[in-house]
Each structure stands twice: as C-alpha cells, then as structure tokens.
C-alpha positions, 0 to 999 in steps of 0.5 A: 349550524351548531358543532359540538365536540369534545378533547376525546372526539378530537384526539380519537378523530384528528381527521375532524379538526381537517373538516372543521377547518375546511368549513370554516373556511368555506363559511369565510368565503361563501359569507355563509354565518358560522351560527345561526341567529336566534329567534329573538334575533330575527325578529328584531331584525324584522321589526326594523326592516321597513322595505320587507321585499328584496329591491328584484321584486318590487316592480310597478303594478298595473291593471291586471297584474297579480299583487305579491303578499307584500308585508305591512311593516308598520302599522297604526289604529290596527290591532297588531303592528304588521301585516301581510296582504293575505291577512285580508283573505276574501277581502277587497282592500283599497289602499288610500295614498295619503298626507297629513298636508292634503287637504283633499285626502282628510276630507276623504277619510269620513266617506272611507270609514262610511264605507268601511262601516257599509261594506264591514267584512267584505272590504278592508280600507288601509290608509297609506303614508308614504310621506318622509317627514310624516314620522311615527311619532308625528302621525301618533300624535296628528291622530291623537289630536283627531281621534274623535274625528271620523275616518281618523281610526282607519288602520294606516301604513306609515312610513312606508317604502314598498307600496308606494314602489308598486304603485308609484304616483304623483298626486294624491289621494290615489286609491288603489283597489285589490281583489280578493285574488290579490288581482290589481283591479283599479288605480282611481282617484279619491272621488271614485272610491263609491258605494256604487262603484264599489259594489258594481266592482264586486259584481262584474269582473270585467266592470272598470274604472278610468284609471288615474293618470298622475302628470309628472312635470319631467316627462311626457304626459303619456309615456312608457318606462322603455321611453329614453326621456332623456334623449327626447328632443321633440315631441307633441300630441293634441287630444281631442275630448276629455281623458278619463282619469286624467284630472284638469290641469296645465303647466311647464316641463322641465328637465333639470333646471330648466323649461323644456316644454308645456302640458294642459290637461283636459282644457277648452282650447279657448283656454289653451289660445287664451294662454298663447296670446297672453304670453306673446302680446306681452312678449311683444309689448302689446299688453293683452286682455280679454278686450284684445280677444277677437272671437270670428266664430259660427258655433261659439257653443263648441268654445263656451259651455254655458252656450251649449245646449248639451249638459257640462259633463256631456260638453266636456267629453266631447270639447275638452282637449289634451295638448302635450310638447316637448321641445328642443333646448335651444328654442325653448325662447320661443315656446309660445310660438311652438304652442300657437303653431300647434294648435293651429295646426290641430285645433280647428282653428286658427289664432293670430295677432293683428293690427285692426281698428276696433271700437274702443274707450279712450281714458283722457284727462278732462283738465289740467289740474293734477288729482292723481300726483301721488303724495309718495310712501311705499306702493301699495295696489288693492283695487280689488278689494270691494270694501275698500279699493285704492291704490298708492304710488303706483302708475296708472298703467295698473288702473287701466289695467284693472279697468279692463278686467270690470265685465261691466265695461263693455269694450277696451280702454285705451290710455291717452293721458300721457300721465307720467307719474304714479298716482293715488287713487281711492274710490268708493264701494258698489261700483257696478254698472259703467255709468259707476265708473265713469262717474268715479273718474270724474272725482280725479279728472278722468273721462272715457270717450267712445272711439275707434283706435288701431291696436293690436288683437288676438284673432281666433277664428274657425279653420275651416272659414280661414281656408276658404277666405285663403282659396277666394284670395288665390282665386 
C-alpha cells in the first residue's frame, strides 16, 4: 500500500493523521507490511525459495490421487531454470528418483533418454535429486564430466525438498508416473519404466503396474501412516507366493539403537529355515553348514526351483514367501527362536535340531609328525583364493570349515585331530574332485576316513507327514 500526503492535506484534514495512526497500528498488530514488495523483490525471493508449497499441502500421494501444480524450483540440463508440472500440458512425466551413488539409477539413464527420444512430445523424463549432499555445484560439475554420456542430458530436479514429500521412498531408482491430467498413475521401480508398459499405460486407463513397495527398517513391512509404530509390541504376517512390487531382500528391524525384529521379502522358505539354523546352532555351539541340513521332503521341487518343472518366474509367483516380526524388547535374546516358532507354524513345514547319527567324514592325522605348526606372523585366511590358497597362523577349525563348504565333498566332515595349535597350510590350484582333497592333505598328515558319528542337524521336514507320525505315536 502506497500513501501520500502533503502538509495542506494534513493541516485542512487532521482527521487523517487519527486514520493514518490507526492503520499503522493495525499493520503492527496484523503483521500485515506497511509497503509493498517491489517486483524485483519477489522474485528473488522465490528464486531462493526451494519448498515452494506451504508444509499444509504436501501430503503422500498415492494411486489415484490428483498431483498439485508443484514448481520445480531448480533446474539443470533444462531451458530455464524452473518449472510447474502444468509446463508439461498434454504430457506424461515420469519423474526418475535419483544419486550420483547409485549405481543402478545411472545405468538407467541410457534406457530413459531412448525413451524420452521414442516418445518425443508425449512424454517428459524429469530426473529427480533429492540427496543433501548432492550440491549444485556437485551435480554442475558430475554432469560437466559426463556429458557426452547418454542419458547425462536429461532436465533434472536438484536439491530438492517437495517431491520427495510427495512421494517419499526408501530405495531407488523409484519412478513415479503422472498423466496428463496430473492423476498419480504408477510408483514402479526403474526396471518397469518400458516402452511396452509405457504405451500400454497410454492406452488403457485401468492398465497397472505393481506398485513399489519401499522396506523400511524402523517399521512394519506392510503399515498404515494411522499405525502407532511406536506402541507396537508384537507383530507377525507370513505371505505365501511372491508380492508384486516388493523387491527380495531380508534383513533386522530396529527401533532406536536397537534390533526389534527381522523381514524377508519374497524369499524361498529354505532360505528363511536356513537363516534359523545358522543362527541358532551356532547360538548353541553346534556350528552349522549346509552338510548339517536334513532335507525329509516328498516334493523338493516346491523348495528348489531348478527342480521344478515350471519356469523360475512361474516357480517364484507361487513358492516365494514374504515373512514379517515384530517383537517384544525384552525377548529380543531369542529372536531366532521366534522366527523358527513361526515358520513352522505357517510354512508347511516343520524344522528342528536333533541329535542323529549320520554318514560322515572324520579329518584325523595319519602320523605323529607335526606339518601344521605354524611358523607364527600375523593371521592371514585366503583359501578362497583359487590362484593361490593358503592360510597362516590360523586354527584348523577354519580348514574344516572351508572343507565343508567344497560341493565336491559329499558328506560332513568332522574334526578328530585334537590339534590344538594354529597351523600353516598352503595348497595348490585345480583342486576339484574328492580324490583332490584327499590327496592335498595327505602332504600335511591328514586323512578323511568314512564313518558314521552323532552330531547334531537341522531337520526340516513336510507338516503334513510330521503330524501323521505325531498321530501314529498317540495311537
């Protein structure tokens, strides 16, 4: 608001000063400005604005929704230096959650400049930057050195604060697809974003994509925002066949600085017994390899797809599973015991650990002469190296170990050398067949005699024919 007055206009009208005062005072309280920006003034000012949506109208966005005109406050590889979503009328734009630490995103960016070159004006590919410490004048000079690389010319969102509060995420790429009525059509991973998918999209207005589901390790795997994670005590789902959109993967819960449960995402559940045993054998002292795993099972097809007739794709939509716990604080000691309880009470089948004779392979020494006293030096373990294994001052316990992991050994191999002492051992390339590693050990002394012991296994058998044998028992 402009006022002008003059010393005539004030002394002919004094009731003007009483009207001037009074909106003065009403501007103080109101906090309304006494003058108006100028142009130059506003604009600056929204130049250095990046959150250009007040905090009351950013909300997650889910399918379906109606995107608002949000404002691209900082732009590179474009022709001007912002932009609103309405810029790109009669547009799709996919916008490409990206890092300049992810691998798998700049990969990504060949297939969505071929695409943004395919699709021309029907499309708009904005790549996203959400990152902190991905600066400006990081992301000027990252695209400076790539930019004869395709893809590295796409227009790109940086250092930005509202889209990624729209459509927040945990992984990425994560693409989200808008159409040109700004309706929220897909939230898909990187891998979908396709010609075919595309032009289907385009086509069909009820066609839909699997949407992403992001794992988040301080919650639930399937949650609501209403959810009071917080006051969550104990919780578990078990998920039979794979979960569109869900990419595989497993791993701990925690809350605060501490574990609170486990998550696998569409994994076998020979994976998710296998992970049980590992964990609690050891727990318990057994030690535990794939040797130690006793398989009773009718249809092993249902556990291996390479067994199965169908093809992996198929195998995957009808035998992977989806497991997720939460549980109590205060028994967070026994999280692997949880797990197992669950998974025999939901998979199909039971696992448990016994004491059972089994065929076996004893290591012994087969003289008293010492060829593995160490020479000392610092611990060094590289048997796996193919070109050159060995190992130095290190216990045989980790020989035997690695032993057991050689495919080519068919049964488990028991140590029997009351050998006490590290040991340096060296041993030569093409080892492949048993008669190899037989033939190596024989340089230091050792030999692997076929026996029977009782150790302790992992048993995982079929729920089904574990409740007929506890009904033949009763009877």
């Amino acid at each position: 608001m402009f006022i002008r007055m003059t010393n005539k206009t004030i002394l002919r009208k004094p009731m003007v000063i009483l009207k001037i005062l009074l909106w003065v005072l009403i501007c103080i309280l109101t906090g309304i400005p006494l003058f108006s920006q100028q142009p130059n003034e506003v604009q600056e000012k929204n130049n250095q604005e990046n959150t250009v949506m007040p905090d009351v109208a950013i909300k997650k966005l889910k399918i379906g929704d109606k995107v608002p005109d949000i404002e691209f406050a900082k732009l590179l590889n474009y022709n001007q230096r912002n932009a609103k979503l309405s810029d790109f009328k009669n547009k799709w734009v996919l916008l490409d959650f990206w890092a300049t630490n992810c691998t798998a995103c700049l990969q990504g960016f060949p297939k969505m400049a071929e695409l943004q070159k395919k699709f021309n004006t029907k499309i708009q590919v904005l790549l996203v930057n959400t990152t902190k410490s991905d600066s400006e004048k990081k992301l000027l000079d990252f695209f400076a050195k790539r930019k004869n690389k395709p893809g590295f010319g796409l227009p790109t969102v940086i250092e930005d604060s509202t889209l990624s509060r729209f459509f927040p995420h945990e992984t990425i790429p994560h693409c989200v697809w808008i159409s040109p009525d700004r309706i929220l059509r897909a939230i898909t991973f990187g891998m979908d974003v396709t010609a075919e998918n595309i032009n289907r999209m385009m086509a069909d207005e009820d066609f839909r994509l699997p949407v992403k589901i992001d794992v988040y390790s301080e919650h639930p795997l399937f949650f609501s925002d209403e959810l009071p994670v917080d006051r969550l005590n104990q919780y578990s789902i078990f998920l039979k066949g794979k979960i569109e959109g869900l990419v595989e993967t497993s791993g701990k819960l925690h809350r605060g600085n501490g574990i609170t449960g486990i998550m696998y995402g569409n994994k076998p559940v020979l994976y998710m017994y296998h992970c049980a045993a590992e964990e609690l054998m050891n727990k318990y002292g057994y030690g535990f390899n794939e040797k130690k795993l006793v398989l009773e099972i009718n249809d092993s097809s249902l556990l291996y797809p390479e067994k199965s007739r169908l093809t992996r794709d198929a195998w995957a939509k009808e035998n992977l599973c989806t497991y997720d716990m939460i549980m109590p604080d205060t028994e967070i000691g026994k999280l692997h015991e949880y797990v197992l309880q669950d998974l025999n009470r939901s998979s199909g089948y039971i696992g448990s650990i016994e004491k059972r004779k089994i065929p076996c392979l004893i290591l012994r020494r087969s003289a008293t002469i010492d060829k593995l006293q160490s020479a000392g030096g610092k611990p060094e373990y590289k048997l796996y190296d193919s070109t050159n294994p060995f190992m130095k001052n290190m216990p045989l316990s980790k020989l035997v170990a690695w032993l057991n992991r050689q495919k080519s050994i068919p049964v488990l191999i028991i140590d029997e050398t009351n050998y006490t002492g590290n040991a340096d051992i060296k041993f030569g390339t093409g080892l492949k067949s048993f008669s190899d590693f037989r033939n190596m050990l024989k340089q230091y002394e050792l030999e692997l005699v076929e026996t029977e012991r009782e150790t302790e296994v992992f048993v995982l058998r079929e729920k089904k024919k574990e409740e007929a044998t506890a009904k033949l028992k009763e009877e």
